[in-house]
N, C-alpha and C positions, 0 to 999 in steps of 0.2 A: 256395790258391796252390800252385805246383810244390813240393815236398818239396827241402830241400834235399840231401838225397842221390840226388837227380836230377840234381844240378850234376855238371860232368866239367870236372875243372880238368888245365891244359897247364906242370908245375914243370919251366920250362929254367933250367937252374944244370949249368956244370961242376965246384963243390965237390961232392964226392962227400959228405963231410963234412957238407957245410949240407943238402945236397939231399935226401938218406934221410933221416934223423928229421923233415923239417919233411913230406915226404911222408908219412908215418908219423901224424904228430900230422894232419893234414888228414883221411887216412881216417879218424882215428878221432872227429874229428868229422862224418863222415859225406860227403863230399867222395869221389866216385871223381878219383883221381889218375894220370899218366899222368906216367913222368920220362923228360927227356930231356936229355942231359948237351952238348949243343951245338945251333946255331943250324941245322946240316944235317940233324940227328938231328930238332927240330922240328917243321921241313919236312916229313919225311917221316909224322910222328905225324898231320900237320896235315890231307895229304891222303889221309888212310887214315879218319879218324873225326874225330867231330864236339866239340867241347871249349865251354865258355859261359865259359871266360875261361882267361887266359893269366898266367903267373905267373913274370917273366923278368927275368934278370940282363943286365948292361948290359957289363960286362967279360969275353969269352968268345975263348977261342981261334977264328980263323977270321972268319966275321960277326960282329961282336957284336951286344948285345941293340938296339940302337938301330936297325941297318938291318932286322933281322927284326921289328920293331915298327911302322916305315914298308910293310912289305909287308903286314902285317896290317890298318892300317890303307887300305891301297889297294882291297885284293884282299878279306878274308873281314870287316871290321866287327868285329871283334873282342874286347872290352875285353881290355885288357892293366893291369895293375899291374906297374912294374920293383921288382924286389929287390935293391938294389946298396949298394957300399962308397962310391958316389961322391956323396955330400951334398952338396954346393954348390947355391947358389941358382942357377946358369945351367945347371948341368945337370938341375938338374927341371925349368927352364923348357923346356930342349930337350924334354926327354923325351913331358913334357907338348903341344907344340906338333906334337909329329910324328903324334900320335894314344893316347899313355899314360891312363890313365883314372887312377890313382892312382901312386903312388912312396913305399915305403916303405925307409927305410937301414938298412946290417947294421950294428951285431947288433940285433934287433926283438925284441918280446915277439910268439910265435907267437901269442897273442889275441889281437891288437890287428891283426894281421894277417888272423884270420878278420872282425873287426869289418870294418875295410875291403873284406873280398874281399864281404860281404856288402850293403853301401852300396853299392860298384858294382855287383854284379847289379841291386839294385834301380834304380839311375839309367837303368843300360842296358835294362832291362825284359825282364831274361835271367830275375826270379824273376816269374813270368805271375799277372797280378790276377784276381780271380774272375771265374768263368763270368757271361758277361752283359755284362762293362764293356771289353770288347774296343771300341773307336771307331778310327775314319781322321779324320787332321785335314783342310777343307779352307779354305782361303786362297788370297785372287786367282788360283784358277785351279788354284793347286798341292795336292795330295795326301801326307803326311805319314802311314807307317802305322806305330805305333812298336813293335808285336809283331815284326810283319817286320823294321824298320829302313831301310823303305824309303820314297824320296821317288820322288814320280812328277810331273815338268812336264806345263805347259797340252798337251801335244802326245800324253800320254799315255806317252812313256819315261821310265824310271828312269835318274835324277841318279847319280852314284853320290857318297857322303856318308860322311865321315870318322866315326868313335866322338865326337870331341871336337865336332865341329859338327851332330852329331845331338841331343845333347845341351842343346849352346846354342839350335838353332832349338825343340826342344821347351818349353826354359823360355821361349821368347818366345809361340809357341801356348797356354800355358798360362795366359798374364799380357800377352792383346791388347790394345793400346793403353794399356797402364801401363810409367812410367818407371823400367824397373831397372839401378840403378846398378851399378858395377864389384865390389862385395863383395858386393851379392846375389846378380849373377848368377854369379860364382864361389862361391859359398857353394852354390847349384844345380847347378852343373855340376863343379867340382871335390870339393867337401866338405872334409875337414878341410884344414888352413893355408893354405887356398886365397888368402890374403893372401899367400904368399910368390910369388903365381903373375899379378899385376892384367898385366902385358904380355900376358901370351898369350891375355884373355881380346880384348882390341882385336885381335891377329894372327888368331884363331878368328870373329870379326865378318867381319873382311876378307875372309877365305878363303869364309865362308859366303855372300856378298853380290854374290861373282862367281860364283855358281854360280843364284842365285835373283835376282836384281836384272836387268832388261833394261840397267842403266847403271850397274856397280858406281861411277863415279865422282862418279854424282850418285844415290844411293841414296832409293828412293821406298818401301820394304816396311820393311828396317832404318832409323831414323832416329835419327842422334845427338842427344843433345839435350845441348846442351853446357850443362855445369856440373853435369848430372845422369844421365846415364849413355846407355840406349838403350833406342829403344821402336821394339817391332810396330805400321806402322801399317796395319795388313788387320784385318779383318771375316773370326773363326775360325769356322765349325760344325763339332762332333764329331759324323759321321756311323756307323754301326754298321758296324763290318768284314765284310766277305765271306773266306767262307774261301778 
């Protein structure tokens, strides 16, 4: 697998305070770090080099962490973890639903912090599986390639595909035609309390089903199955990736 001092993490934090020693403790677990003390400072980090995840406060002079998080999500696929003072359950759900892959609150134990940055690399398939097990998913017609992070429709263009719905279609690819209900499949795509999270994972269904369904409102690929959760109903083959 990729060495984790391969990883290039993106710490946006205006506490100068918080932001230097937790960069500090990152390197020296082996993490190249990059700090940037606002959402325009980011930006600019963003289009200059390349980062395999984002490590961002929610409260910042200027943009805060929330709108620079929705552009990450649009535009570069991103995974992002927020690091914020703001704990409440509707604000992780926000966080969460704009494209967040994790949300940890100040003050964190900095382990517990690499434990998670570590769990999303692996969901997001930022830490690469061994030589040889590289596959493209396909399904009625469509193309899922999850190194790249890219979906490709019957027509041959690529979809473009949030972190938080790449995620969720992968756990359905992985588990075709079986019924996974709302805490498994949050338990797969979010990870830990991912109970504090069961709306966003029906908002993340929704959003994915208008984008792959020919009739998001009578859905033929995702299928509810009421009183027990949601199931793939396509016929997956894992074919070998091209480079």
């Amino acid at each position: 697998m990729t060495d984790i001092s391969r990883t290039e993490i993106l710490l946006v934090d205006d506490e100068t305070a918080l932001r230097e020693p937790l960069a500090d403790y990152l390197s020296r677990q082996g993490f190249g770090v990059t700090q940037a003390g606002s959402a325009a400072e980011a930006r600019g980090c963003i289009a200059a080099a390349h980062y395999d995840l984002v490590l961002l406060d929610i409260m910042m002079p200027g943009e805060d962490g929330l709108s620079l998080c929705r552009h990450l999500a649009e535009t570069k696929r991103m995974p992002v973890i927020f690091i914020t003072a703001r704990g409440e359950s509707t604000d992780r759900i926000v966080g969460l639903e704009i494209g967040g892959d994790d949300y940890v609150v100040k003050p964190f134990d900095p382990r517990e912090l690499v434990a998670r940055i570590r769990s999303v690399l692996r969901r997001a398939g930022r830490i690469a599986p061994e030589a040889g097990e590289a596959v493209v998913y396909e399904f009625e017609g469509w193309r899922l390639d999850p190194l790249k992070r890219r979906l490709i429709d019957r027509e041959g263009a690529v979809v473009s595909i949030s972190s938080a719905e790449f995620r969720l279609l992968l756990a359905f690819l992985d588990h075709p035609r079986q019924v996974l209900d709302r805490d498994r499949l949050l338990d797969m795509v979010q990870g830990r309390e991912a109970h504090l999270f069961d709306r966003a994972v029906d908002n993340q269904i929704s959003r994915l089903r208008r984008k792959i369904e020919p009739d998001s409102r009578n859905p033929q690929l995702i299928q509810t199955v009421w009183g027990g959760g949601y199931m793939l109903a396509a016929e997956v083959r894992k074919i070998a990736a091209l480079d």
